[in-house]
Every structure is written in structure tokens, then in C-alpha cells.
Residue frames as a rotation matrix with the C-alpha (Angstrom) as fourth column:
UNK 1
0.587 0.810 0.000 0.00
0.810 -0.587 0.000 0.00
0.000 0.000 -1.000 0.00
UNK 2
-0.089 -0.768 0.634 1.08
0.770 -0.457 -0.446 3.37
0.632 0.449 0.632 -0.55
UNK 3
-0.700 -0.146 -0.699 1.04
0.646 -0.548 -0.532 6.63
-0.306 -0.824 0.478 0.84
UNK 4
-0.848 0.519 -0.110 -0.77
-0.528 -0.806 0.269 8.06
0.051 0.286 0.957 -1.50
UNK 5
-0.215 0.846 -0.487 -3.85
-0.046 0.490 0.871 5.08
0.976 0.210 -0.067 -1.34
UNK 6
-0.532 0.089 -0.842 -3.57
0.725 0.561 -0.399 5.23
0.437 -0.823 -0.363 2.19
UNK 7
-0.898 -0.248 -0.364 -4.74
0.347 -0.906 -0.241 8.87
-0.270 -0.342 0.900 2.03
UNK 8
-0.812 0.568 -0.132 -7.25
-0.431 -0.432 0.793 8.28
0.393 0.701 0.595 0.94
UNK 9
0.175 0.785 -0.595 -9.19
0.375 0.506 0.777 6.66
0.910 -0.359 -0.206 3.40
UNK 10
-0.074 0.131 0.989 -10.58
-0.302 -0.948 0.103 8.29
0.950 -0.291 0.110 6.44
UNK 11
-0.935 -0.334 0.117 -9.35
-0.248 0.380 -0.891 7.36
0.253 -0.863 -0.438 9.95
UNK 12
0.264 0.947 -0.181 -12.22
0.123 0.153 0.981 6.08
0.957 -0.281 -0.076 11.95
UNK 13
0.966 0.216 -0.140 -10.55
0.231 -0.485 0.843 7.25
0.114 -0.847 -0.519 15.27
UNK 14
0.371 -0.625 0.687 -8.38
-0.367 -0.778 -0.510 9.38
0.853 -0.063 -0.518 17.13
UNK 15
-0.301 -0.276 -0.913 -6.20
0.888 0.267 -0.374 9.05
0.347 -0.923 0.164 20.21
UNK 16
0.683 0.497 0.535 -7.02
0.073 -0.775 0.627 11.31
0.726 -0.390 -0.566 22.95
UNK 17
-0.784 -0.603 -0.151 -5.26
0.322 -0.187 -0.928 12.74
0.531 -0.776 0.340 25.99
UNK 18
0.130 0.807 -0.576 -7.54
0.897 0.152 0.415 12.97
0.423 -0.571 -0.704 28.94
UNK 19
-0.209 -0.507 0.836 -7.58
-0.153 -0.827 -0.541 16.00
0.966 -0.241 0.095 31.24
UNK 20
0.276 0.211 -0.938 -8.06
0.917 0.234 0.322 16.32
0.288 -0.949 -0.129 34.98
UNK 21
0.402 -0.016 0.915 -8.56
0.049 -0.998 -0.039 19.54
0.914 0.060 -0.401 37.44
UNK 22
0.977 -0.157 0.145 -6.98
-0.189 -0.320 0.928 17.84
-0.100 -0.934 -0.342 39.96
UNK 23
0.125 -0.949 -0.289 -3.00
-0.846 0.050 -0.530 18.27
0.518 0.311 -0.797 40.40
UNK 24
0.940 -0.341 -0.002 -0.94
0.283 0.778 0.561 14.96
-0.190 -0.528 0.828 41.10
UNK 25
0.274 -0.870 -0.410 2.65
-0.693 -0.474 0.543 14.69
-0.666 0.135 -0.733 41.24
UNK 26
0.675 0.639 0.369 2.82
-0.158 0.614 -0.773 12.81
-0.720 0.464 0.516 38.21
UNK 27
-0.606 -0.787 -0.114 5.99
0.073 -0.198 0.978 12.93
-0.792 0.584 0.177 35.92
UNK 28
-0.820 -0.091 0.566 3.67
0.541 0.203 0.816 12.07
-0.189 0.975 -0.117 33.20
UNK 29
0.834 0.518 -0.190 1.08
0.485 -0.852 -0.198 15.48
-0.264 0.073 -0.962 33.64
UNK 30
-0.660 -0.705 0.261 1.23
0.732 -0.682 0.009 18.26
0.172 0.196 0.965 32.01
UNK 31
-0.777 -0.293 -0.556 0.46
0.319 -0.946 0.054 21.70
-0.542 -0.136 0.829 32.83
UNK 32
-0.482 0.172 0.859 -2.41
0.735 -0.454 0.503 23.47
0.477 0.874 0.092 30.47
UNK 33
-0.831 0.129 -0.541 -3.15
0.217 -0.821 -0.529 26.93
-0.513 -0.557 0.654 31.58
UNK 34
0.446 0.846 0.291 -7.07
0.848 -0.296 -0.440 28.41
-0.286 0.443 -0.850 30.70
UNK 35
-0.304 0.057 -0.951 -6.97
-0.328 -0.943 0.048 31.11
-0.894 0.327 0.306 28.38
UNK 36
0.213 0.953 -0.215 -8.84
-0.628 -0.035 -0.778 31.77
-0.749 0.301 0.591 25.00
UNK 37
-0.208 -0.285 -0.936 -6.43
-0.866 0.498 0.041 29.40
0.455 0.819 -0.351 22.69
UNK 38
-0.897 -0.438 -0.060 -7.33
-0.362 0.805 -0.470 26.57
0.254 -0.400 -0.881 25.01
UNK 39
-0.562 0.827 0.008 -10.56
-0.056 -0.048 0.997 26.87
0.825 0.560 0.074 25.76
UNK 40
-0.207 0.393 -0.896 -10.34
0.681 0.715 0.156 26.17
0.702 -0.578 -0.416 29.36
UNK 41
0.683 0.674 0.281 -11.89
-0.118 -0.278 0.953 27.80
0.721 -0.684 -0.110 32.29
UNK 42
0.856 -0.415 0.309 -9.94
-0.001 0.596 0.803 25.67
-0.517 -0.688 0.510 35.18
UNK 43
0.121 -0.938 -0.325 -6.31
-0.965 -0.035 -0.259 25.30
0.231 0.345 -0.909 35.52
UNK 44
0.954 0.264 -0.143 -5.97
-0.297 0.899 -0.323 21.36
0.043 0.351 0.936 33.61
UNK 45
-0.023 -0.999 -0.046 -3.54
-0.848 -0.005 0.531 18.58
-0.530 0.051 -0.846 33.31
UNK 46
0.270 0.338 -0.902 -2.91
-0.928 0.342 -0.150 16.23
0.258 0.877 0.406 30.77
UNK 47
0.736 -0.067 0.674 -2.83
-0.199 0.930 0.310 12.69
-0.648 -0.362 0.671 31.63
UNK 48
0.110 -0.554 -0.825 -0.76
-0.987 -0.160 -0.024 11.25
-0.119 0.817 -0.565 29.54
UNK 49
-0.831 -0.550 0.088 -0.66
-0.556 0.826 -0.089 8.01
-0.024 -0.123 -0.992 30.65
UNK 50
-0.249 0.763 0.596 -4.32
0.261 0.646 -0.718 7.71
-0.933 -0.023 -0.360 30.23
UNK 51
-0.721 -0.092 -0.686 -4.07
-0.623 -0.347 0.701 7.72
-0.303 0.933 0.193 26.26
UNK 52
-0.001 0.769 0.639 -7.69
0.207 0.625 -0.753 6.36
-0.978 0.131 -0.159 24.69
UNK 53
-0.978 -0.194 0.073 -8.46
0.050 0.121 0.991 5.77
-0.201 0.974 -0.108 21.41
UNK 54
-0.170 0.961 -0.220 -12.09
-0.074 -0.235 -0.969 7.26
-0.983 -0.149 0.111 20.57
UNK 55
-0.242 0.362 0.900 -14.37
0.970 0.093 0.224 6.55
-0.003 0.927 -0.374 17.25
UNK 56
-0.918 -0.393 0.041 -14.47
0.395 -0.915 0.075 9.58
0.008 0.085 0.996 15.66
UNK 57
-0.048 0.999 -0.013 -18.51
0.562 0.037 0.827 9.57
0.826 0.032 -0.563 15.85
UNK 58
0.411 0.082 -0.908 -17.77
0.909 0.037 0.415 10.48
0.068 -0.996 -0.059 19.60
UNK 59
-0.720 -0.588 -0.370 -15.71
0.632 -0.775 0.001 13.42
-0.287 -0.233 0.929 19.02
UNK 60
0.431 0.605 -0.669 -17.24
0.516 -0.774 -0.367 16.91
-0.740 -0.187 -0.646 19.05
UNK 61
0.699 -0.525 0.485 -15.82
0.336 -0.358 -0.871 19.92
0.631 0.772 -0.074 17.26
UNK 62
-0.583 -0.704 -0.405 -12.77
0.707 -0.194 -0.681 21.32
0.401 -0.683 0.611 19.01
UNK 63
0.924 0.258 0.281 -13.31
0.197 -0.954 0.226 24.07
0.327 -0.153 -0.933 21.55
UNK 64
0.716 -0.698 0.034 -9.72
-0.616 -0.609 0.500 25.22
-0.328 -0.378 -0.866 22.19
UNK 65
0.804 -0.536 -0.256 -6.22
0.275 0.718 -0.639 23.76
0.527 0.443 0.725 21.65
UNK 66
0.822 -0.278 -0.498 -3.39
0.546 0.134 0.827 23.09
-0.163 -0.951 0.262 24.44
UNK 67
0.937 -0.290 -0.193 -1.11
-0.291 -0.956 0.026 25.15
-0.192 0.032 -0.981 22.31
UNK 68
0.856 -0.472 -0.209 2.92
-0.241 -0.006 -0.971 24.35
0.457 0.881 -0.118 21.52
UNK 69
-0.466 -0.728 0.504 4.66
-0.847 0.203 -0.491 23.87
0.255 -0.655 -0.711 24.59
UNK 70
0.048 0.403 0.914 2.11
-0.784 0.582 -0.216 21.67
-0.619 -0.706 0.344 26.39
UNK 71
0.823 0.359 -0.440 2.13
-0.525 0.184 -0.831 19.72
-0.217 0.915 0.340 22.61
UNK 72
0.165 -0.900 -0.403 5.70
-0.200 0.370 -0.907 18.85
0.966 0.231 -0.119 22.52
UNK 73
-0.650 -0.509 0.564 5.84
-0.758 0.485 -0.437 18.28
-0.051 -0.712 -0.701 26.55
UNK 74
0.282 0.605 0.744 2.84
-0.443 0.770 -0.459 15.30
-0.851 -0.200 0.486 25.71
UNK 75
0.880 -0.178 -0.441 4.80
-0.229 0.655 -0.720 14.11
0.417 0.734 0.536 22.84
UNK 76
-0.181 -0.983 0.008 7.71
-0.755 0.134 -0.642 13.75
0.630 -0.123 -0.766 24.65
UNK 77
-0.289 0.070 0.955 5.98
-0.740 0.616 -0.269 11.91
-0.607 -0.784 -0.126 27.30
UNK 78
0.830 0.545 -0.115 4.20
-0.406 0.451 -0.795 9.71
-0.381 0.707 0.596 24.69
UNK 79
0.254 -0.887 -0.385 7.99
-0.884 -0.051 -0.465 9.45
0.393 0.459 -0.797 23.25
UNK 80
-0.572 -0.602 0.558 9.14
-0.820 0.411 -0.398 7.80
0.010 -0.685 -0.729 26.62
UNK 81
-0.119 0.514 0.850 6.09
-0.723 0.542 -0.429 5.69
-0.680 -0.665 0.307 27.23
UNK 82
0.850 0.396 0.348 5.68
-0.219 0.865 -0.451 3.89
-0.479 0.307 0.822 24.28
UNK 83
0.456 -0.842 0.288 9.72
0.324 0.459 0.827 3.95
-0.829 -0.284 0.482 23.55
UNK 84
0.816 0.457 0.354 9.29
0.561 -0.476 -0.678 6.06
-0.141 0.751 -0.645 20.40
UNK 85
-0.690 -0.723 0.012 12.27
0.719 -0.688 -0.099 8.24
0.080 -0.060 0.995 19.29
């Protein structure tokens, strides 16, 4: 299969990152501050360790996005956990 036939067919789900308003000392939380690129309300952390895979039926539209730092510190964790360069 190629890349280009594989592109042509639409995922049927997504991974998520969970959130949570309460702090642990977690190594594998991150940080997301509320403000209007995020969408949140409540200072949030990302699980990381509680990646889910969701059918995309389930997903809403976005309402906000965690932004570029918080993005590259949950791919790094993601990196570590599943051994990933």
C-alpha cells in the first residue's frame, strides 16, 4: 500500500489525551493553563498516561487547543512511554 492510497481513506478514530482539574505529582502530567487558545476555564492537566483511542462519531468539534509547549511536553511523554524516538 502506498502513501498516496492510504490517504485516501478516512481514519475512523483518534487518540485522545484525557484531562483532569486535579494536580498529582505525576511525571507524566502536564500543565495546560485556561486562556482563549485553550478553551479552558480551570487550571488542567494532561494525563498522559491515560491515552484512549475514541471513534471519531464520539468526538465533538474542538473548543480550544493546548497550544505548543504543552504539545511537545505530551509528545515527549508519549515518546518515553511507548519507547518512540
Amino acid at each position: 500500500m502506498t502513501a498516496d492510497s492510504f490517504l485516501r481513506f478516512r481514519p475512523t478514530s483518534v487518540f485522545i489525551v484525557t484531562l483532569t482539574t486535579t494536580r498529582r505529582p505525576f511525571p507524566s502530567h502536564v500543565e495546560v493553563e485556561p486562556d482563549e487558545a485553550s478553551g479552558l476555564t480551570t487550571l488542567s492537566w494532561a494525563q498522559v498516561e491515560q491515552l484512549r483511542a475514541v471513534a471519531i462519531e464520539r468526538c465533538s468539534s474542538p473548543t480550544g487547543n493546548v497550544g505548543p509547549a504543552s504539545t511537545h511536553q505530551i509528545l515527549d511523554i508519549l515518546a518515553m512511554i511507548t519507547g518512540m524516538p
